[in-house]
C-alpha positions in Angstrom: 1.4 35.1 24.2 -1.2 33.6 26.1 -4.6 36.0 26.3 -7.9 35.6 28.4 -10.4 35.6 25.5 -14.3 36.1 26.3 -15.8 33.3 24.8 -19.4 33.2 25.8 -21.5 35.7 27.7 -25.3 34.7 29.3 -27.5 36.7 31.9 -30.4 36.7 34.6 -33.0 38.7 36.2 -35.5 38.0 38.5 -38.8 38.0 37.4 -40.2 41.3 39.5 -39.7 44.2 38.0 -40.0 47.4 39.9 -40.9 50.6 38.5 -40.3 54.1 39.9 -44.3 54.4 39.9 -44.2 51.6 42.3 -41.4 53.1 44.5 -43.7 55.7 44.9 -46.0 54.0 46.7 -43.5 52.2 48.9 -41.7 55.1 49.8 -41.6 59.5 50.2 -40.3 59.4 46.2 -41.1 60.4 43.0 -40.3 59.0 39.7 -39.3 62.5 38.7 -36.6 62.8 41.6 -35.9 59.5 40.6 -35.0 59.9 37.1 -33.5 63.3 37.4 -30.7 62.5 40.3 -29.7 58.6 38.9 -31.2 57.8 35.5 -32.7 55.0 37.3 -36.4 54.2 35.7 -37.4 50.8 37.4 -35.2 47.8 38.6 -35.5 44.0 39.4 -36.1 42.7 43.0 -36.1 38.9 43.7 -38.8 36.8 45.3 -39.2 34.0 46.8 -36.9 30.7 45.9 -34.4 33.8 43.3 -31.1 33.9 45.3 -27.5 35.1 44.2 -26.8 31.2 43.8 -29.9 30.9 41.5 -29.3 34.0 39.5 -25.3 33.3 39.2 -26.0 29.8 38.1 -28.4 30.9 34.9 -26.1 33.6 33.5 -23.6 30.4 33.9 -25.6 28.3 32.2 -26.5 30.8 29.0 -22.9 31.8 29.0 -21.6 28.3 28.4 -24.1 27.6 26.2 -23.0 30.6 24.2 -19.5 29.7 24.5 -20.7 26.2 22.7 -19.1 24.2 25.9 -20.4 22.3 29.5 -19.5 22.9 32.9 -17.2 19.7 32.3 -14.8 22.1 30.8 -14.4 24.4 32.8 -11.5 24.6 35.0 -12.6 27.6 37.6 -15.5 30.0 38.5 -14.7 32.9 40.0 -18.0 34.7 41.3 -18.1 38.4 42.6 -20.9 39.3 44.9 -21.8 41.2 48.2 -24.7 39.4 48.9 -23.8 35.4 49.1 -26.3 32.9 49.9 -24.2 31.7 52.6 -21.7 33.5 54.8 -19.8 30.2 53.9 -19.7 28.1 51.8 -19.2 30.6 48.7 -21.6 31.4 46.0 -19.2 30.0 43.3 -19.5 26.6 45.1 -23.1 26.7 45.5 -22.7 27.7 41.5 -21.0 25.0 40.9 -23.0 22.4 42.6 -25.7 23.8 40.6 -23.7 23.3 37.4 -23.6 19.6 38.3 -19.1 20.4 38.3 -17.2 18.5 40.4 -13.8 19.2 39.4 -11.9 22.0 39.6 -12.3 24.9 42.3 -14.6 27.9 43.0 -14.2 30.6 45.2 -15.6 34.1 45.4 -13.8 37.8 45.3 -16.0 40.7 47.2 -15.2 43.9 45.9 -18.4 45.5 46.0 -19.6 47.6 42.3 -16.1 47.1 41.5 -16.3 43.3 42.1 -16.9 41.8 38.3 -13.6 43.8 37.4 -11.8 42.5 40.1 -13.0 38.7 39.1 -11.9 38.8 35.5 -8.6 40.0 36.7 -8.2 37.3 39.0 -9.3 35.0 36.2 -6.5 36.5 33.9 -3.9 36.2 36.3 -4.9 32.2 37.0 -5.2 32.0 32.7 -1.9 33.6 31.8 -0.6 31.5 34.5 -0.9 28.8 33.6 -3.6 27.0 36.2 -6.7 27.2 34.6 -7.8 27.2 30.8 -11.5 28.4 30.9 -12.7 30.2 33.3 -16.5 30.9 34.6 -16.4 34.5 35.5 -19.8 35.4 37.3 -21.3 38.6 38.9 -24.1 38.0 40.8 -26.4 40.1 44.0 -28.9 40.5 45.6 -28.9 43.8 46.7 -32.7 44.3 47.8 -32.1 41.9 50.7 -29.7 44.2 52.3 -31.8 47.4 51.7 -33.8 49.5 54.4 -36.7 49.9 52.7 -37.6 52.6 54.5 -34.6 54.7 53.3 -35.6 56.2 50.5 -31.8 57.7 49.6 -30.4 54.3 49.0 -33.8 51.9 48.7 -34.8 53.4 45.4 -31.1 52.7 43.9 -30.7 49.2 43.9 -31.6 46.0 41.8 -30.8 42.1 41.5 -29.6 40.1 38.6 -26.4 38.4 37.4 -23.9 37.8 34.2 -21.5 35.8 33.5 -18.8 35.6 30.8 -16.5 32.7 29.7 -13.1 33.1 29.6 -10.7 31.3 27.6 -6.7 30.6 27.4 -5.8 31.7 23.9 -2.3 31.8 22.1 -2.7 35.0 20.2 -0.1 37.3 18.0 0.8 40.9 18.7 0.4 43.4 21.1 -2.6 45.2 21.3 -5.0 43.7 17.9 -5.3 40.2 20.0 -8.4 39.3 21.0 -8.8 38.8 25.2 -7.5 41.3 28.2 -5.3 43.7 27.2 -4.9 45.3 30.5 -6.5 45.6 34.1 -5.7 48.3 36.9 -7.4 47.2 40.1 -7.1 49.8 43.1 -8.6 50.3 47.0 -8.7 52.9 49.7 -10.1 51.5 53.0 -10.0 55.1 54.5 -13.4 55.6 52.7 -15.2 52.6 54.3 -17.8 54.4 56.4 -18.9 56.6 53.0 -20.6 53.4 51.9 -20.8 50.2 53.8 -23.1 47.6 55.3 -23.8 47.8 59.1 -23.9 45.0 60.3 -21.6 41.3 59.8 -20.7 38.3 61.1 -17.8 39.3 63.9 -19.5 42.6 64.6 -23.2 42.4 64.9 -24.1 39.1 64.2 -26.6 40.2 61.7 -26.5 41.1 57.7 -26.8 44.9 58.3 -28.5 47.2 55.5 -26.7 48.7 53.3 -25.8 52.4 54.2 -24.5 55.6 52.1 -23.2 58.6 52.1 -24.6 60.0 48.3 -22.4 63.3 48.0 -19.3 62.1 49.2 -19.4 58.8 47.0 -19.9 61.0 44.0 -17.7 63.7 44.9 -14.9 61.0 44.4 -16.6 58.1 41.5 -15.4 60.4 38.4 -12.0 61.2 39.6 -11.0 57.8 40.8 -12.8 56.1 37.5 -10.8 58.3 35.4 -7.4 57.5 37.3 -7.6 53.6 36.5 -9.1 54.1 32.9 -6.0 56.5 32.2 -3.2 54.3 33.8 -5.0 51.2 31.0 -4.0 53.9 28.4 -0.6 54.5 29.3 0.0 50.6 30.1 -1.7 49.7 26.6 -0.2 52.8 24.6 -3.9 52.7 23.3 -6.4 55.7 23.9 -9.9 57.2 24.1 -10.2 57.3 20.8 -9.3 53.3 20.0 -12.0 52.6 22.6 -15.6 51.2 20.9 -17.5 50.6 23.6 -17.3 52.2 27.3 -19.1 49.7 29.7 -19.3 51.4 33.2 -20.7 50.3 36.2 -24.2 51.1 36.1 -24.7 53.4 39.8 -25.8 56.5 38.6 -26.1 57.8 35.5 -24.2 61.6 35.8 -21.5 59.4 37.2 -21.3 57.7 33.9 -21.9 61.2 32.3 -19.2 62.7 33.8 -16.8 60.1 33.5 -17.4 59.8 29.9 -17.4 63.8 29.7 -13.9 63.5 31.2 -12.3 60.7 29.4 -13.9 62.4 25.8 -15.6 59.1 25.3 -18.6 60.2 23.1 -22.0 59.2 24.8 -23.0 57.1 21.3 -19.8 54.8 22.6 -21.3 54.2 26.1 -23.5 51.2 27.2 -26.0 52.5 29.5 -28.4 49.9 31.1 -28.8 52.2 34.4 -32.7 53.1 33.7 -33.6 49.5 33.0 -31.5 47.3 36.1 -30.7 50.3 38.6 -27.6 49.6 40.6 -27.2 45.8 40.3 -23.3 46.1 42.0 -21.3 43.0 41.1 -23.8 42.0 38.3 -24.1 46.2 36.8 -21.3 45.3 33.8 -22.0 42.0 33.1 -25.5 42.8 33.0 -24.5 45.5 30.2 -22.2 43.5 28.3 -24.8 41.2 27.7 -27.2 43.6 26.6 -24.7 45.2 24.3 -23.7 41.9 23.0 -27.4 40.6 22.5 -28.4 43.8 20.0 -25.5 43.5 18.3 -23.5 46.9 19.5 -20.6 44.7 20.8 -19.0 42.8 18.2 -15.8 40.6 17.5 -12.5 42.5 17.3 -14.3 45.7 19.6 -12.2 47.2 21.9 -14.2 47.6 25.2 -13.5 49.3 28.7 -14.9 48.0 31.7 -14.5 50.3 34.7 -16.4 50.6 37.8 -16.0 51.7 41.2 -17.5 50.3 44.9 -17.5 50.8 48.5 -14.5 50.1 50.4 -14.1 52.3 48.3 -12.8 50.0 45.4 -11.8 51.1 42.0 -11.0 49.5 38.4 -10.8 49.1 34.8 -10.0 46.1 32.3 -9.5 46.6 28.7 -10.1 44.1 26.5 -10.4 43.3 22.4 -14.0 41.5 22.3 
């Protein structure tokens, strides 16, 4: 059967970092608050001339030169993000402009933290059938320009950057040894909009909006809902949380991930955790990971890895995939 293999994996970051120290001074905060309610140690804020675009196109970039292949063949990018450059045209064709690509087609999927899960499933679905071959899969934000700096519950939480992963059409044997996506559960529950959303938008304000959230009540539901996805991937793959090698969660907060893990009796050796060092990075948090994981050598070829992450709307997801 035909698979969605990862073939290549790249990242970004702007060049800012931000440390809790520095929060400090920007807002009423304390490194200690900080660490104790999120994990969170410092994060990465772009500057000047470091958009979604700019980020996006750089994981791109390292990710096909992982992969071994050009932007001439690739077939599709498919780019989550809440932050686009533009409210039109999309980030993925500003990514491929970028790339110096003009074939194929671009578009982006918004999904909020749950948004890179959402784009590799879209990408599996066009892969299996049958209208693309390789696939640019990119998760990019920039979160700070949506912030209220002056709310320290949600200001101190957030970071930029971007990954990217290549996917790839593969004819593979068997069931659930194969390389590529195994499974994907994507879910949604617009009754929870107003427990985390932006305020402001095109037809309503005419403005971006900052973003705005209700702490508690986004994780009073995060380890439930995570859980409900990551279990259906079990029962759809007949594999469980003992087969899994790597857990790679959204990085939001890190007793979310804690819990979650806790729950699913996925040892905490097993989980990539990249929370203290990017903060809350949205569309970009797993990517971000992956690549991390990938870089010091945890992730390795035949690994079976759960992505799984969960966003405002709200949104909700997992993928499971053999590395």
């Amino acid at each position: 059967m035909i698979r969605s293999v990862v073939r290549g994996i790249g990242s970004a970051l702007p060049k800012r970092v931000v440390t809790n120290r520095e929060m400090e001074t920007m807002v009423d905060t304390s490194d200690e608050w900080i660490v104790q309610r999120t994990g969170i140690r410092q994060r990465y804020i772009a500057g000047e001339g470091e958009t979604t675009a700019s980020l996006g196109a750089e994981a791109a970039k390292k990710a096909l030169e992982a992969a071994g292949i050009t932007a001439d063949d690739i077939d599709m990018i498919v780019c989550a993000t809440s932050t686009p450059d533009n409210t039109f045209p999309s980030t993925a064709v500003n990514i491929q402009a970028r790339l110096g690509m003009t074939h194929g087609f671009a578009f982006d999927v918004q999904a909020v933290c749950t948004g890179f899960v959402y784009a590799i499933t879209t990408a599996d679905a066009y892969i299996r059938g049958g209208l693309a071959k390789r696939v640019l899969v990119i998760g990019a934000e920039t979160f700070s320009r949506i912030l209220d700096w002056e709310d320290r519950t949600t200001c101190v939480l957030f970071g930029d950057g971007a990954g990217a992963i290549v996917l790839e059409a593969s004819e593979e044997q068997g069931v659930n040894a194969v390389r590529g996506v195994l499974t994907a559960h994507l879910r949604s529950d617009g009754s929870h909009k107003d427990k985390l959303y932006v305020d402001g938008g095109p037809s309503t304000t005419g403005t971006v909006g900052h973003l705005r959230m209700e702490g508690r009540e986004v994780f009073k539901y995060a380890v439930g809902m995570i859980t409900d996805v990551i279990e259906q991937s079990f029962a759809a793959s007949g594999l469980t949380a003992e087969d899994v090698d790597w857990l790679v969660p959204h990085q939001a907060n890190r007793r979310i991930i804690d819990g979650a893990a806790k729950k699913l009796a996925i040892p905490l050796e097993k989980v990539v955790i990249t929370v203290d060092q990017h903060g809350n990075t949205s569309a970009a948090s797993i990517p971000l990971a992956l690549s991390v994981a990938v870089a010091d050598g945890r992730i390795k070829k035949g690994d079976l890895v759960l992505l799984e992450a969960m966003g405002g709307g709200f949104t909700w997801g997992a993928v499971l995939l053999r590395w």
